[in-house]
Each structure stands twice: as C-alpha cells, then as structure tokens.
C-alpha positions as CSV (number, residue, x, y, z in Angstrom):
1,X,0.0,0.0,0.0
2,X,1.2,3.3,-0.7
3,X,0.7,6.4,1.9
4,X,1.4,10.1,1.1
5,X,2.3,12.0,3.9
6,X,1.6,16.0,2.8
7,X,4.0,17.6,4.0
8,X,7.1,20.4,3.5
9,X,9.1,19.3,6.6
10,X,11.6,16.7,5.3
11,X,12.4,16.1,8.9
12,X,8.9,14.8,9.8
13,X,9.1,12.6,6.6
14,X,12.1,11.0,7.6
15,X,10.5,10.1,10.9
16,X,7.4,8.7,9.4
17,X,9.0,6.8,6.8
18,X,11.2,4.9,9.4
19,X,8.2,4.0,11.4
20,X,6.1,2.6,8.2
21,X,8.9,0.4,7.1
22,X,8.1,-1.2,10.4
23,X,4.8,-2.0,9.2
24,X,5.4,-2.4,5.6
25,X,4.0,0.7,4.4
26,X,5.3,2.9,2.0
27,X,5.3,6.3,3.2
28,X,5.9,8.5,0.2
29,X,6.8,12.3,0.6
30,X,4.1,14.6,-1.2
31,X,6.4,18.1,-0.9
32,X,3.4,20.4,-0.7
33,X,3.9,23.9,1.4
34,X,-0.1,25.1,2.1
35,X,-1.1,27.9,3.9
36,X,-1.8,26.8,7.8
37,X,-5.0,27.9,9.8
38,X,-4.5,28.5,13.7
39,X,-6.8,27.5,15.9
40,X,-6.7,26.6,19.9
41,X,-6.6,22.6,19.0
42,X,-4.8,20.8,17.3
43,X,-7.4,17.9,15.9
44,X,-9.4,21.1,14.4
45,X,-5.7,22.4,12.3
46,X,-5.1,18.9,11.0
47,X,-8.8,18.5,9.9
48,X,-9.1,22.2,8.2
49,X,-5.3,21.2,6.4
50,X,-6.4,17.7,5.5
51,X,-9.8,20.0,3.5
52,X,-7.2,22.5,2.3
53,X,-5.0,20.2,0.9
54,X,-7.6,18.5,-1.6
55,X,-9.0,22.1,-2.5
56,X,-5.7,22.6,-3.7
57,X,-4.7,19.1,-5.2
58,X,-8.0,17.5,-5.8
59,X,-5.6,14.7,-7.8
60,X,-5.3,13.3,-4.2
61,X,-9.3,12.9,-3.4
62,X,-8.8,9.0,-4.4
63,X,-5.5,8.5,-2.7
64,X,-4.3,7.6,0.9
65,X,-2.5,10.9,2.6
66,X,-2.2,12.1,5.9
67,X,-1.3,15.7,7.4
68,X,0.2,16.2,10.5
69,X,0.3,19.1,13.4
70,X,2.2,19.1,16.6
71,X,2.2,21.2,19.3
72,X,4.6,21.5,22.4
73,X,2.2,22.1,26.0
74,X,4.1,24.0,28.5
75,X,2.2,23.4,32.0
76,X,4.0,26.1,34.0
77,X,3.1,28.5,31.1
78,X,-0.6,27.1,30.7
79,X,-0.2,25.1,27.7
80,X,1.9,27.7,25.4
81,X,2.7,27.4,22.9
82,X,0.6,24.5,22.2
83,X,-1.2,24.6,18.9
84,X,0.9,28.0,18.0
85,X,3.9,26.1,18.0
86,X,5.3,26.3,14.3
87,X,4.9,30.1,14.8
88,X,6.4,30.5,18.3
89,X,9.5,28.4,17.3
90,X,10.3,30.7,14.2
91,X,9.4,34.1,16.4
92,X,11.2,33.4,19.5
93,X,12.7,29.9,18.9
94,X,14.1,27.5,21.7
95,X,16.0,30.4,23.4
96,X,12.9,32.7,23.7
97,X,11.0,29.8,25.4
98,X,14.0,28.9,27.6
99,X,13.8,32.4,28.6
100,X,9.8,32.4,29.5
101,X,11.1,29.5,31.6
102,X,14.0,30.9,33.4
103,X,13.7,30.6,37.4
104,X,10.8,28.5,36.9
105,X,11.2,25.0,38.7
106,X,8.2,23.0,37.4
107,X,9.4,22.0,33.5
108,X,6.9,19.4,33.3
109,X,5.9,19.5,29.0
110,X,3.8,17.3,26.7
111,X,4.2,17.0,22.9
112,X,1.0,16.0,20.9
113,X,0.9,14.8,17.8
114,X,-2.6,15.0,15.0
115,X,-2.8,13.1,12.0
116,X,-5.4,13.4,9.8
117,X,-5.9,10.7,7.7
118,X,-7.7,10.7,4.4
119,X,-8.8,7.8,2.6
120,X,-11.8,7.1,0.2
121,X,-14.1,10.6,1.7
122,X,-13.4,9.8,5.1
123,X,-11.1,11.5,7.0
124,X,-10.0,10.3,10.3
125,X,-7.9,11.7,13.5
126,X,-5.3,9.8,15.0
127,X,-2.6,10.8,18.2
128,X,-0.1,10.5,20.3
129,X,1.2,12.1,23.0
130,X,4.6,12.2,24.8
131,X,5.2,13.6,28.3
132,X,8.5,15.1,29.2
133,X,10.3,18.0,30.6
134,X,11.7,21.6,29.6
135,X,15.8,21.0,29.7
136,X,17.3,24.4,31.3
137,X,19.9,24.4,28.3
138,X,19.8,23.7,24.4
139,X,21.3,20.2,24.1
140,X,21.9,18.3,20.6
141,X,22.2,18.7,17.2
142,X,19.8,16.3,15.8
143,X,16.1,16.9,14.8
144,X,14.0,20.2,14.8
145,X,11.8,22.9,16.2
146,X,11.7,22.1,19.9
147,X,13.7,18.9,20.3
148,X,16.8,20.6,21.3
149,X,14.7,21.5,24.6
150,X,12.3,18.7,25.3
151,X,13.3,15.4,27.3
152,X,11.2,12.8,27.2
153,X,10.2,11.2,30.6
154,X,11.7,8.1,30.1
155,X,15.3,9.2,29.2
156,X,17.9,11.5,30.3
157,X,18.6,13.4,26.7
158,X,16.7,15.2,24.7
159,X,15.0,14.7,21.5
160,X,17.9,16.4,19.7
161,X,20.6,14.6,21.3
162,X,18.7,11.0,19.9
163,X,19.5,9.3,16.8
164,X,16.4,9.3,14.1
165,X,15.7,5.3,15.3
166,X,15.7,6.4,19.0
167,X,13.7,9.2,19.0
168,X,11.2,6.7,17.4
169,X,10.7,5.0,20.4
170,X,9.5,7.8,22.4
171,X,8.0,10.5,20.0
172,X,4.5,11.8,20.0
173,X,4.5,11.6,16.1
174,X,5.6,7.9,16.1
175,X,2.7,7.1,18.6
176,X,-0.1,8.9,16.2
177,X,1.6,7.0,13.0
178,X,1.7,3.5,14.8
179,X,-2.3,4.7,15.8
180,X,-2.6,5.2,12.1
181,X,-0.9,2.2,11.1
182,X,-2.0,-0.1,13.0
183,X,-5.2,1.2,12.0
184,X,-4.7,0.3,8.5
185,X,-3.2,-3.3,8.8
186,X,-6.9,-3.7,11.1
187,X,-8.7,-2.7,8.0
188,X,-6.5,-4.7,5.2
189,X,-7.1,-8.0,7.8
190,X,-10.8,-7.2,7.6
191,X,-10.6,-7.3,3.6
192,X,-8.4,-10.2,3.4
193,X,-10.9,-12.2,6.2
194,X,-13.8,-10.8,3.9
195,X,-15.7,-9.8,7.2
C-alpha cells in the first residue's frame, strides 16, 4: 500500500517513513507547502489542512494521505505554545522559550501529535502524545523545532541529542503513525478475512 504524507518538513518525513517500514508501508513524501489555519486545537488544524489540501490538489481525493500538526504544551506556562507552535518556534525559537522559563522550577511538557488521515471521503484523526520536561539548556544537534529542549520522561537526553531510530521509540508523532498504522493493517485483515 502506498501512503502520502503532505508535507514540506523533510524532517517529519524522515520520521514517518522509518516508522512505516516497520509495518510495511510505504510512506511516500508529497512536498506540498499550504497555507496553515490557527486554531486553539490541534485535531481542528489537521482537519481544516487535510480539506485544504484536496481544494488545492483535488488529484489526491482517491489516494491515501495524511497531514500532521504538533504542538509543544508547557504546564507552568498554561499550555503555550501548544497549537501555535510552528509560529512561536520561528518568532522566539528554543531560546525565547527557555527564557519564558528561566527561574521556573516545574518544566513538566507534553508534545502531541494529530494526524489526519484521508482515505476514500473519510477522514480520520489519529494521536499520540509524549510527556517530558523543559531542559534548562539547548542540548543536541539532531532533529527540529523544539527537540533541542524537550526530554522525554523516560530518558535522560533530549529529543535532539537522539538518533532518528531512538527518537522513534519515544515520540509523539511515532505514537499517532503506529495509531494510524496499526489502524490500516486492522482494516487490510478485515478485507483479506472478507468480514
């Protein structure tokens, strides 16, 4: 089966099309840069992107894509910058939010991931969530936007000190693609059973 993932992050790609060789999926890159809406939740952005996106290549109405949205929730700061993320990141960037933090002792963070997932005229949500902490520093060269900030609960580094396969094992976009995925294999059994 082949799966386009709409996106102009190459970084994301990457991520998604490690997970989906796990599952035998083909994850294929449709490079596509479309003009975001902002909204207070996430599930609304992806939904609204996953509409925009066929208004704008209505090629893909009979093909299996996906869009995704992530947003960083900072509890001491009441959830900012949550859905407002991508925007935040390129205003302030990791040291502006290091700075909201500074003196602040509770660093306690979630990442969240949306898919929307569009096969056959149905669209469907997917998530995943991964809870973590703020680091007081920038720490590692590796991924993007917010990783070089964010430690996941269950390790001592943070996203951008973690190799591509490592950071699978704890991401919030991993955990809404294996949602997705395993979603998908569900449905294929179904066809194959005949039920």
């Amino acid at each position: 089966m082949e799966l386009y993932f709409i996106t102009h992050n190459k970084s994301k790609y990457l991520e998604a099309e490690e997970i989906g060789r796990e599952y035998s999926v083909s994850i294929k890159l449709f490079d596509l840069e479309y003009e975001e809406i902002q909204d207070n939740k996430l599930e609304t952005i992806a939904l609204m992107s996953c509409k925009r996106v066929l208004q704008e290549k209505p090629e893909l109405k009979n093909k299996n894509f996906f869009v995704e949205d992530a947003g960083l929730f900072i509890k001491s700061l009441n959830g900012f910058p949550g859905p407002y993320s991508s925007y935040i990141f390129k205003t302030i960037g990791n040291e502006g939010i290091l700075k909201l933090m500074k003196g602040e002792e509770d660093r306690r963070s979630h990442f969240k991931s949306v898919i929307a997932y569009h096969s056959k005229n149905e669209t469907k949500i997917h998530t995943g969530k991964t809870e973590g902490k703020i680091s007081h520093d920038i720490r590692g060269e590796k991924g993007f936007g917010f990783d070089p900030i964010f430690r996941p609960d269950e390790n001592d580094i943070t996203f951008a000190e973690m190799s591509l396969e490592t950071k699978n094992l704890y991401s919030h976009r991993q955990k809404s693609l294996r949602e997705l995925l395993t979603s998908i294999a569900a449905f294929a059994r179904k066809k194959i059973d005949g039920e």
